[in-house]
Every structure is written in C-alpha cells, then in structure tokens.
C-alpha positions in Angstrom: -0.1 -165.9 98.2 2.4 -167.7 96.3 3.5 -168.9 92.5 4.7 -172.4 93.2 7.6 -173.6 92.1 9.9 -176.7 93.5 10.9 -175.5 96.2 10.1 -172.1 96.4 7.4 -169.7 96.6 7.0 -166.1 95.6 5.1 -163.6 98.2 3.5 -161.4 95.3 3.0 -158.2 98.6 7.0 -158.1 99.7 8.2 -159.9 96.3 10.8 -162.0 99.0 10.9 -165.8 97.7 10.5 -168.6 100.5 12.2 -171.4 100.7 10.0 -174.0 101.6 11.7 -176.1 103.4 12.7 -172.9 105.8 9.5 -172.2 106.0 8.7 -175.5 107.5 11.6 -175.3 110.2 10.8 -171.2 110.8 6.5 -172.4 111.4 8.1 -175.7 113.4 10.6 -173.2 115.6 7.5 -170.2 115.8 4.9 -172.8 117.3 7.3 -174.3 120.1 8.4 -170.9 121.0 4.5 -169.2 121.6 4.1 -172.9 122.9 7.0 -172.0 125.8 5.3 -168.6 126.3 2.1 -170.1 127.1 3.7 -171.7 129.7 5.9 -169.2 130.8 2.8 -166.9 131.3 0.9 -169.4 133.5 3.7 -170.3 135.5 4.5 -166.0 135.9 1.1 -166.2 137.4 1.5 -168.4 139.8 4.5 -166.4 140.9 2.7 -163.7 141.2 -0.3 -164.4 142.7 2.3 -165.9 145.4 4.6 -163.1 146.1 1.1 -161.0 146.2 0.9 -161.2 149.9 -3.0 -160.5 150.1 -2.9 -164.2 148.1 0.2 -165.9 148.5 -1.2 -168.7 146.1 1.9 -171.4 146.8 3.4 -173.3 149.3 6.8 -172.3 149.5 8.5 -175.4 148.0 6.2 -174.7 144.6 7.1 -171.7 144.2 10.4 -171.9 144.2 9.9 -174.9 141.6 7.4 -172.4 139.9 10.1 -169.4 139.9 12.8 -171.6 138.2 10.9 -173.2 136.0 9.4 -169.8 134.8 12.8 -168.4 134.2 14.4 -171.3 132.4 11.2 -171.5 130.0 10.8 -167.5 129.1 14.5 -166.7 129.3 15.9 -169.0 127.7 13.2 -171.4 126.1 10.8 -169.2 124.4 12.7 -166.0 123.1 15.9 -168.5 121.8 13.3 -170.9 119.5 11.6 -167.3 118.6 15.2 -166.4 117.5 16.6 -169.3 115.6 13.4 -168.9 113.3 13.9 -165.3 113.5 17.6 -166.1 111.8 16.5 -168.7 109.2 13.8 -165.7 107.9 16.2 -163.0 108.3 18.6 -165.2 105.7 17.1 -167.5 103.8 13.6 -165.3 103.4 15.0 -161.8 103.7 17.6 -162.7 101.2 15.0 -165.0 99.1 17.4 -167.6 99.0 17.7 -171.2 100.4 18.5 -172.3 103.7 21.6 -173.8 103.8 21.5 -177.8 105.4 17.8 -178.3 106.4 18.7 -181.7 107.3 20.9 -179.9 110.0 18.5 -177.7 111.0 16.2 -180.2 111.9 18.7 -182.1 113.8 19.1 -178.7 115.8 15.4 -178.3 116.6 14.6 -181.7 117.6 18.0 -181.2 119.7 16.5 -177.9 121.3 13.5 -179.5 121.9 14.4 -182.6 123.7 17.0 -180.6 125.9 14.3 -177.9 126.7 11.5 -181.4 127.9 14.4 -182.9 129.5 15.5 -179.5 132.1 11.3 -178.6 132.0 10.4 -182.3 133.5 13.7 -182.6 136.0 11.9 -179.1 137.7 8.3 -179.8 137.5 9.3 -183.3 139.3 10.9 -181.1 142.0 14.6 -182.3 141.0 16.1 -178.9 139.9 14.6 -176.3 142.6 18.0 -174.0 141.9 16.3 -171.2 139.8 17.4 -169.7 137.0 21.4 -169.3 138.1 21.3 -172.7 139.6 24.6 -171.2 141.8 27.1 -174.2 143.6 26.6 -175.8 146.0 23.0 -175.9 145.2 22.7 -179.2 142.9 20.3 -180.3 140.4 19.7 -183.8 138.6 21.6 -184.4 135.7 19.1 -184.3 133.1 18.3 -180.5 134.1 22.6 -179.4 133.1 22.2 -182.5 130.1 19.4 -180.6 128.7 20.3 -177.4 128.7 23.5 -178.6 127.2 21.6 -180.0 124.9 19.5 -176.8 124.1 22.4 -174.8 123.5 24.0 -176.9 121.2 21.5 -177.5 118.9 20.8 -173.2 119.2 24.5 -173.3 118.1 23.9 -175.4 115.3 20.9 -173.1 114.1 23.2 -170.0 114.5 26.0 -171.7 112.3 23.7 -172.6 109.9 22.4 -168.6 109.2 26.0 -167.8 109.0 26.1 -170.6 106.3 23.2 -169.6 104.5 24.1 -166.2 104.4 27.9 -166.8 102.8 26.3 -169.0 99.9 23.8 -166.3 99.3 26.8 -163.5 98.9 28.8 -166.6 96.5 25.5 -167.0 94.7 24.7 -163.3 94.4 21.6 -163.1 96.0 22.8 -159.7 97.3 25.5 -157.7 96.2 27.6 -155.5 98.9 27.0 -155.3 102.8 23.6 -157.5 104.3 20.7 -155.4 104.5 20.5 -154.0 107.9 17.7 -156.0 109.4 20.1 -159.3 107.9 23.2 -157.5 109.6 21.6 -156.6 113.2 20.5 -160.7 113.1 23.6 -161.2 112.0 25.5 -159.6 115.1 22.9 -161.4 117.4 23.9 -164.3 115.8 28.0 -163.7 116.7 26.8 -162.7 120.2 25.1 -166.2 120.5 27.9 -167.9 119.8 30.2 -166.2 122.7 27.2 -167.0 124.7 27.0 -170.8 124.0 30.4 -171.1 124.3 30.3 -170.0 127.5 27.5 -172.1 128.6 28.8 -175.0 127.6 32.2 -174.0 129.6 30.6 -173.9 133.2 27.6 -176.2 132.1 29.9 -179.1 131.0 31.9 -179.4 134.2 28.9 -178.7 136.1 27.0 -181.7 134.7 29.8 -183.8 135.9 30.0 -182.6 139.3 26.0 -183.6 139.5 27.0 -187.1 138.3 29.8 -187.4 140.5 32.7 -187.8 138.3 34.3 -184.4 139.5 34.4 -183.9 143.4 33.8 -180.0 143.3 32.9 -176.3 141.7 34.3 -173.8 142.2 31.6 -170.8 143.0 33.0 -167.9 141.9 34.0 -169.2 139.0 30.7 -170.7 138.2 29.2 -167.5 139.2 31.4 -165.6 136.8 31.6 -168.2 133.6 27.6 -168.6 134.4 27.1 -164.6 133.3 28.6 -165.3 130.1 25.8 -167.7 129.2 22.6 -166.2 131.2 22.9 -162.3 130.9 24.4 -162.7 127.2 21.5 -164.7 126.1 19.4 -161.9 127.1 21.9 -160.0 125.1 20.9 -162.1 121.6 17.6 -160.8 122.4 18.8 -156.9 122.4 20.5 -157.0 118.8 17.5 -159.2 117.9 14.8 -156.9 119.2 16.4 -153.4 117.5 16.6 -155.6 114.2 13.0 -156.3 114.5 12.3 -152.7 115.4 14.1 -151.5 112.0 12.3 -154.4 109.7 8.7 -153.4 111.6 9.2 -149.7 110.8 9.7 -150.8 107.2 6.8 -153.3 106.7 4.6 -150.2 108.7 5.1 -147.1 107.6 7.9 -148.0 104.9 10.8 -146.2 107.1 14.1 -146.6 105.5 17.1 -146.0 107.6 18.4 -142.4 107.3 21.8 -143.1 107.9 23.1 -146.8 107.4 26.6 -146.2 108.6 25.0 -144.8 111.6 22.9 -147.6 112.4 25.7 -150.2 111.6 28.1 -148.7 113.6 25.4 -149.2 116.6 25.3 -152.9 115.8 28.9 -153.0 116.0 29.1 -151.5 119.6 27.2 -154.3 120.3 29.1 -157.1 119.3 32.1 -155.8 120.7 31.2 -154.6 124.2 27.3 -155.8 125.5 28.7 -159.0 126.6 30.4 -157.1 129.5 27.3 -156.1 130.5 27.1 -159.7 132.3 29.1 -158.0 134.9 26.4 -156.0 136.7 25.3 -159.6 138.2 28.7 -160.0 139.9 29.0 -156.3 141.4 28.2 -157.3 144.7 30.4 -160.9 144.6 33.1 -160.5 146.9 35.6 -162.5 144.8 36.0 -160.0 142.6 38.2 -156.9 142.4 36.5 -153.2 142.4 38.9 -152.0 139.4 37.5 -155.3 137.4 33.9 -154.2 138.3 34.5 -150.4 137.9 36.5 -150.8 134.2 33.5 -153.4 133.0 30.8 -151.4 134.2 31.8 -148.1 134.8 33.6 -147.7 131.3 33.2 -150.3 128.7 29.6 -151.1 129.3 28.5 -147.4 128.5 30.1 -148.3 124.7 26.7 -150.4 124.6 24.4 -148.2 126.2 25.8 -145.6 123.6 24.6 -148.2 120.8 21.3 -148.4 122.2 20.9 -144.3 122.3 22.3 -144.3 118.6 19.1 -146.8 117.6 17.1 -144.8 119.7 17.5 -141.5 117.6 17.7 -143.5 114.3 14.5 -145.3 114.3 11.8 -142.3 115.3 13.7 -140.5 112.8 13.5 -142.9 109.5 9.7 -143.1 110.7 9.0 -139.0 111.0 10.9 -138.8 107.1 8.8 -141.8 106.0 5.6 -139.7 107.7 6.6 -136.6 106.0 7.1 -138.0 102.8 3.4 -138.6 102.6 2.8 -135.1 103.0 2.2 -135.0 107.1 3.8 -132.0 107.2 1.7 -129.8 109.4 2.9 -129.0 112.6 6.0 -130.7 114.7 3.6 -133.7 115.3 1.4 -134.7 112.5 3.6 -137.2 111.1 3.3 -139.2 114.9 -0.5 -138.5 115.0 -1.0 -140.1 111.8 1.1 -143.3 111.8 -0.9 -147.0 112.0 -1.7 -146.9 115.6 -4.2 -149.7 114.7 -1.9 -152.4 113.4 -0.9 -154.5 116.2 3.2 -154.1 114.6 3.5 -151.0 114.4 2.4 -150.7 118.1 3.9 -153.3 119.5 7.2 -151.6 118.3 6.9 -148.6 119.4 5.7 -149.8 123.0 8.7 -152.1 122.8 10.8 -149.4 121.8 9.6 -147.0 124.5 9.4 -149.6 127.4 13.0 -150.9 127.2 14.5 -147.0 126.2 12.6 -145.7 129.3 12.3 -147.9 131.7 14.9 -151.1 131.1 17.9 -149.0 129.4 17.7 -146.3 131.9 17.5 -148.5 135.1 20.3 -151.3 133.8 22.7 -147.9 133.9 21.4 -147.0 137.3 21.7 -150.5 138.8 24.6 -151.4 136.8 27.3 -149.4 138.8 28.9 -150.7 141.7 27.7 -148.3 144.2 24.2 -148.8 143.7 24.3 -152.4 143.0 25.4 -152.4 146.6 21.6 -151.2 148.1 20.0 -152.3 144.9 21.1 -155.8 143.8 19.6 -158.1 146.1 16.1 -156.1 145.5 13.0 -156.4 143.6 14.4 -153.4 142.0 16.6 -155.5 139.7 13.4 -158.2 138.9 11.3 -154.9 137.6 14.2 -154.0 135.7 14.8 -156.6 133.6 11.2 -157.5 133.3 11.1 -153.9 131.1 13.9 -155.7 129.0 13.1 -159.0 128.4 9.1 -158.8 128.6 8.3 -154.8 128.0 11.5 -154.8 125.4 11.7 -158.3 123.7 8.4 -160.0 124.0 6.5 -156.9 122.6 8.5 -157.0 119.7 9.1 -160.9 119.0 4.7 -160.3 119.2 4.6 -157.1 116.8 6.9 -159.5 114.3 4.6 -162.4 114.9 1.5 -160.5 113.0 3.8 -160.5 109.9 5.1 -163.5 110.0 1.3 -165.6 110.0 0.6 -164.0 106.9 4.2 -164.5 104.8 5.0 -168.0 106.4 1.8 -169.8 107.4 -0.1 -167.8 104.6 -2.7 -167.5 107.0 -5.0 -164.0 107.7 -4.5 -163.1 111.2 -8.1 -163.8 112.7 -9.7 -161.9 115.7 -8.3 -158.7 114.7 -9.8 -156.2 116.8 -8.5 -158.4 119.5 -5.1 -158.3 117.9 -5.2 -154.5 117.8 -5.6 -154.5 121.4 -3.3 -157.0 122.5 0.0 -155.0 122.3 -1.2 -152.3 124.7 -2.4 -154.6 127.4 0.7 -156.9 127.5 3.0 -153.6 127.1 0.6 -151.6 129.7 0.2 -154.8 132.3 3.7 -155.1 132.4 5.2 -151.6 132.5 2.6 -151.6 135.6 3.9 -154.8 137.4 7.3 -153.8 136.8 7.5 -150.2 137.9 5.8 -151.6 141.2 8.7 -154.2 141.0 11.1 -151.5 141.1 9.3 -149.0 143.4 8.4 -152.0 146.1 12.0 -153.1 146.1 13.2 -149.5 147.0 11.6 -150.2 150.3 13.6 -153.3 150.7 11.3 -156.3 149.2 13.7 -158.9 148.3 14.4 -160.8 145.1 13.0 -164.6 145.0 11.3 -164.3 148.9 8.5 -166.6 149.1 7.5 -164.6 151.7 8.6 -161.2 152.0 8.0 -160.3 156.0 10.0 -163.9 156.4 7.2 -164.9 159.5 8.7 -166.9 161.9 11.9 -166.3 161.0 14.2 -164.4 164.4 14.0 -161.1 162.7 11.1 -161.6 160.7 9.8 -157.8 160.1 6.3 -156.2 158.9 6.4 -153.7 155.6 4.5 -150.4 155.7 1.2 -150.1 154.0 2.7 -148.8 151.4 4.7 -151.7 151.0 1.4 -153.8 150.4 -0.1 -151.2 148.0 2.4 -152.0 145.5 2.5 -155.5 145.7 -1.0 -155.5 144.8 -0.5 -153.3 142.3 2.2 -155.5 141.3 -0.1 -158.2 141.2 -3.1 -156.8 139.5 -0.4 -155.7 137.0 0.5 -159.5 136.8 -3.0 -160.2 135.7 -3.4 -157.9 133.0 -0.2 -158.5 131.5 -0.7 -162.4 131.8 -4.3 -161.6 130.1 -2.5 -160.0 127.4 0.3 -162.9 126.6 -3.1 -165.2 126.4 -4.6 -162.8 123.9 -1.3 -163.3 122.0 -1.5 -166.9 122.1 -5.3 -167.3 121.5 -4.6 -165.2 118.2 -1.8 -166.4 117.2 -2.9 -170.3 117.5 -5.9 -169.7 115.9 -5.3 -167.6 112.9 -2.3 -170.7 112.5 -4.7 -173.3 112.7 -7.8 -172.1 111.7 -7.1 -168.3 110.2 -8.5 -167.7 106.7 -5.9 -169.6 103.8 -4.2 -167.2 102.1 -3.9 -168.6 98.0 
C-alpha cells in the first residue's frame, strides 16, 4: 500500500501521505473506541431485555447500574475516541501532512483512557448509580467526576492538537485557500468541542469537590443547566462530525463532489454558532427557568441549526445524483439512485445514517424540542427513541460506514468477511430504527424514561398498560436484539480484518 519513507507513507489508491506516527495514535484511538462499543452493546442488552417486561432480565439495582454505565460508555466513551482519531485523519492524513505534537497526543489518549477505566470501574462496583446526568443531590464517588474530568481534558488536548496541525499545514502550504470541506466540517466539531469541554469542566470541577467534601453544596439548577452544556453538546460534536463523514463517504463512493461549497459551508457555520442551544430542550420542563428563555432558545435560535441540517440534507443527495449522472445514468428521474454501490458497506451505511437521523431523529428533536410538547413528552420513552435515531441510527451508522475505509488506508488491512460486512449496515440501521420507533410509539402511551419497571408493582398507584402497550415493548425488544446482533457483526469484522485481515503491501 505504501512507498516508505521516514516517517511517511504514500497510499498509491487516494495519493494522501500518512504520517506514521498519526497513524499509530488514529489505529490506538479506533481500537479503544469499537472496544467501548462492544461494551456499550452488551450493556444496551441487558437494558433491554430488562425494560422488556415479558423478560425483565435485572434486578432493579443492576439495571440502573447497567443504564448509566451504558450511557457514559456509548455517549461519551466510544463516539469521543472515534472522533479524536476522526480529527488527527481529517488533518494530518486528509491534508498529507504531519501531526503536530505526538508526544502530546499520546499524553491525551493515555489521559482519556485512564479517566474513561476510572468512571467505568466506580459504576460497575455500584459507586456511581446516578446515570448519565448524574443530577444533585444524587452523589457519586469521586473517581466517577475525577475521571470524566480526566476524559475531557485529554479530548481537549486532542482537539487543540488538530487545530495545531492544521495552522502548520496552512504555514507549510500543504493547502492553499479555505480547508477542504470534510477538514472544515471536523474542524467546526472540533470548536463545538471545545465550548463543550469547557463546560464540563465548569459544573464537573465543583462537583467533584462537593463529592469529596471540600464544598458543602450544588446548586441543582445550576448543575442541571451548566450540565447541558457538556452532555447534549457532546452529542452535538457528533452532528458536525457525522455530516463531515457523510460528505468524505459520498466522495470515496461514488466520487460526489460538493455542488455548491459556499452552500455547504454556510451549513457548517450555523452549526458552530447556534446547535449548542439545542442543550436547552433538556431543561423545558425545569421549573427554574423562565418561559421567554426556553421559547427564544428553542423556539427561535435552535431552528438556525435545524436549517443547517435541511441545507446538508439537499446538498449531499444532490452532489451524489450529478456524480451518478456523470457516468451516463441518465435514464429516467431514478437511474442514477438505482445504480449507486448498494453493496459497499460505506456507501450504505451513509445513506441509512443520512435517512435515519433526517427522518426520524431531526424531525422528532423539532417536535419534542418546543416547550409545549416537552410538557407531555419529556419525561417519556418518546425522548429515549428519539435520540437513539441520532446518536445510534445517525452517528454510529456513520462512524461504521467510515470504519470500512479506514482498515484499509490506516491498518493496511483488507476488510475480511465481506459479505458479512455488506450486510451489517442494514441490520444495525434496520434493528434500531425498529427499537426506537417502538421507543417513541410506546412512550406516547405514557411508558416512562429510565423505569425499571414500567407498571411500578407495588407501588400505591401502581397501574397495568394496555396490550398494546406490551406489543411494542416486545417489539422494542426484539428490535434490541437485532440491532445489538448488528453492532457485534461490526465488531467481529472490524477486529478481525485488524488483526488477522489480509496485509495490504
């Protein structure tokens, strides 16, 4: 694959040159993240199967301890290592230049990954049963605020470095005008990281020292509202990180070039300036703050972001149909779709991701994101199906499409088991649209969010759900399994064709 040189290597398919000492810390970052997602998926099982009230696998204090540890690890463990080696190849590889202070970037990994063991042991040992907001007064053990202090530090680190690399590669003329737009959509995830990790560490800090004693108390709605900053924006790295990926698979599968740049860029921009606020639909229900606050958020400034997302989503099927017709698939309004790659796993994977998150995610955060509805909707299942079409059906779909690329240009390995691979991508994508939209459809009849046990037997007013109630859990739950089935296919691919896939000379 590669004409060696000291410190470099030349892919003679894309003509990019790798640094090699990025590629160690992009393989290094890859591996722990599909590590995380392994056990991300086995812990989403276990949820499952216990919220599945026909089996109603765990005891109530384990699956509480199950639930938080399965959102720490996939929201924030597994797509944040995905990205930091998604921002070392989108500037140093993409730009075929060096990465700017590997010694650095090491220090930021092995920092991520000690913070991420230290907040995973502290909630398997049964210290940290808070789930994923960890909300005052409920109080974990230190370690589980010192590591993710930890995590996002060293995240912070990995972020400054891309910004680094990328300004010596501009003063060493690597590139010559604006970043490319995959580099520039990384780019603006990178910026909305850093607003993110800044607040984290702003509520984190202080928290940590209320769990150690050495501040006497939190205040709640300020936690709840500083908290946003740091767990809905990180899911908002993932957006400008997903619709990067979508643009740079379009290109590597059917050669799709942007049609308009300035268009595209302009989308990316929305998003630095006004998806942060998009925290706010978390708090529309919190009594400590003011309606005009929640209505000027999410009523008005929000949309500025969802107008980004509809500007990507008319941009991208376009540059693909003019790449299509360029080949001369001309015939007919549809040829050009009937005749992309459906068999390579990327190109699927994005268009699945693309379609799941446009559809179903984009089009439910609107609906649940304004203050009325948040009202009858918030405290619902409806809200776990939604951003399970974000995060899963949106992110993870795409981080997976990308990860067929990157074995072959970075671990110069052939992807092995690939009819397997082909198939993968439409039973994650399929499994989880399923279990989600049962999410959403089960929590319009009033299932709760985060119930061990959704009749709540035993309980004063403990109440019995209509069939109908139980019909989608199940479907919920067999939904679970396929998806979960899927992520393992990913994994069992992905590991092997690293480890054992054909070398690639």
């Amino acid at each position: 694959m590669a004409n060696q040189t000291s410190d470099f290597r030349t892919c003679p398919t894309t003509g990019l040159k790798v640094h090699l000492p990025a590629q160690t810390l992009i393989r290094i970052n890859a591996v722990t993240a599909v590590v995380y997602i392994l056990i991300g998926g086995i812990l989403a099982l276990l949820v499952a199967l216990t919220r599945w009230p026909a089996v109603h696998l765990l005891p109530a204090d384990l699956f509480y301890r199950a639930l938080t540890a399965h959102g720490v690890t996939m929201l924030i463990f597994w797509v944040i290592f995905f990205e930091i080696a998604g921002l070392y190849f989108g500037s140093a590889v993409l730009l075929s230049t060096r990465l700017v202070g590997i010694v650095f970037g090491w220090v930021a990994y092995l920092m991520m990954l000690a913070g991420s063991l230290m907040t995973e042991y502290t909630i398997l040992i049964g210290q940290a049963d808070v789930m994923f907001s960890a909300y005052p007064p409920l109080k974990a053990h230190p370690l589980f605020y010192l590591g993710l202090i930890l995590f996002a530090v060293g995240a912070l680190i990995g972020c400054i470095l891309f910004f680094a690399t990328v300004i010596m590669a501009k003063a060493e003329g690597k590139y010559s005008g604006s970043l490319s737009l995959v580099s520039f959509g990384l780019a603006i995830a990178a910026i909305i990281a850093v607003v993110t990790i800044a607040g984290g560490a702003a509520i984190l800090i202080p928290t940590f020292l209320w769990s150690v004693g050495l501040l006497s108390h939190i205040d709640a709605p300020t936690y709840r509202l500083v908290f946003w900053l740091f767990g809905h924006s990180s899911q908002q790295i993932n957006v400008s990180a997903m619709v990067s990926i979508w643009y740079l698979l379009a290109a590597l599968t059917v050669g799709a070039k942007p049609v308009s740049e300035v268009f595209s860029r302009t989308a990316f921009l929305f998003y630095a300036f006004f998806i942060n606020v998009a925290s706010a639909h978390h708090l529309m229900v919190d009594p400590a703050l003011t309606t005009p606050w929640k209505i000027w958020n999410t009523g008005y400034v929000f949309h500025l972001a969802v107008v980004a997302s509809m500007m990507h989503a008319l941009a991208i099927p376009a540059s693909i149909e003019v790449a299509q017709r360029k080949k001369g698939y001309v015939h007919g309004l549809f040829e050009w779709l009937k005749k992309c790659p459906w068999e390579n796993p990327g190109f699927s994977a994005m268009v699945l991701s693309f379609c799941g998150f446009g559809l179903l995610g984009g089009i439910t955060g609107v609906v649940f994101g304004t203050e009325q509805i948040a009202i009858v909707t918030h405290n619902t299942w409806r809200i776990t199906g939604h951003f399970h079409t974000t995060v899963v059906l949106g992110t993870t779909t795409a981080f997976m499409g990308l990860t067929y690329y990157v074995i072959p240009l970075i671990f110069q390995r052939e992807v092995m088991m690939p009819k397997l691979a082909m198939i993968q991508p439409w039973m994650f994508a399929i499994g989880v649209a399923i279990f989600s939209i049962a999410m959403i459809a089960a929590g319009g009849y009033g299932v709760p969010r985060r119930h061990w046990d959704i009749t709540f037997a035993g309980a004063p007013y403990g109440f019995e759900f209509s069939p109908t109630v139980f019909l989608l859990m199940s479907v919920m739950g067999l939904g679970a399994i396929m998806a979960v089935l899927g992520g393992a296919i990913y994994c069992l691919v992905t590991v092997g064709s690293v480890f054992f896939g054909k070398k690639i000379s």
